[in-house]
N, C-alpha and C positions, 0 to 999 in steps of 0.2 A: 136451473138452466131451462130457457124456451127453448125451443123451434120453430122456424118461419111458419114449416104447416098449423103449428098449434097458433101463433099471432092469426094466419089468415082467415082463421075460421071465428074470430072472437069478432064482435062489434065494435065501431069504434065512438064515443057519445063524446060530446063536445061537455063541459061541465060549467060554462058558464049561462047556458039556455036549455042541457037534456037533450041537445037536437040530435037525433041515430044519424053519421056522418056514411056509414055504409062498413065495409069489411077490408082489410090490405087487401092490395094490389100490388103492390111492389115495396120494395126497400132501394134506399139512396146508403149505400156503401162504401166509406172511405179506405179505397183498394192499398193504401201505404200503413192505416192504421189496423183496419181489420173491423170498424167500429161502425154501426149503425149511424147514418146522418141524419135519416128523417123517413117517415113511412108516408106512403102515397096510397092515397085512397081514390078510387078512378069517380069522376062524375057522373053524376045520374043523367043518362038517357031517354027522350020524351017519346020516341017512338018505334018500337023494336030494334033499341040498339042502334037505331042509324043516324036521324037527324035529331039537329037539336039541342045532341050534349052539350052537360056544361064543364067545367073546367074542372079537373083534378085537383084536390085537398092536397098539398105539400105539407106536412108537417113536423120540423125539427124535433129530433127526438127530445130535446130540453122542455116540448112542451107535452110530453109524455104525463100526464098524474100522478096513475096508477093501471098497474098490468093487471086485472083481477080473472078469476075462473071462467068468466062468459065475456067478460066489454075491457075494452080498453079506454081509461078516461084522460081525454086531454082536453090542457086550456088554451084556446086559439086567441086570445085578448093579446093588444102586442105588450112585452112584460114590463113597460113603463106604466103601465094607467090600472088605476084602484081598483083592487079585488085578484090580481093575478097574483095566480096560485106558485110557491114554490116550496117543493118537499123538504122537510124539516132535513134530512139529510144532504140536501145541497150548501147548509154553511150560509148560504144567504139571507137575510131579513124579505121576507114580502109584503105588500103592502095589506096584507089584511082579508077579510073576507070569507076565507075559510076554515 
């Protein structure tokens, strides 16, 4: 079992380019199922916090990797096009790559 404070402190890296996307900020929670929808990673700020930002990371838990001890890895590629990643336990065939 996680907990949100243990996701918010972990890093979260995109696995198609290595890029550090930043740390949770929030969770998107299906209040009928009880289930994670997608973690939001707030956008980076150009000048203390105020002007500038750019748009918050949404990202569908399905496109989750892996949870590990320090980062969390996900593939932001949309899951039709070559090289997205899908964990051997989803039952699905993916196209390759990793």
């Amino acid at each position: 079992m996680v907990r949100i404070s243990e996701l918010q402190s972990k890093d979260v890296v995109n696995v198609e380019d290595g890029k550090r996307l930043g740390t949770i900020g929030d969770l998107e929670i299906d209040l009928d199922s009880g289930l994670i929808r997608a973690i939001v990673i707030p956008g980076q700020t150009k000048f203390f916090g105020m002007v500038g930002g750019s748009q918050d990371y949404i990202i569908p838990w399905s496109q989750i990797v892996k949870i590990g001890a320090d980062v969390i890895l996900v593939d932001l590629r949309p899951p039709g096009e070559p090289g997205y990643y899908l964990p051997p336990q989803s039952g699905k065939r993916g196209t390759g790559g990793y």
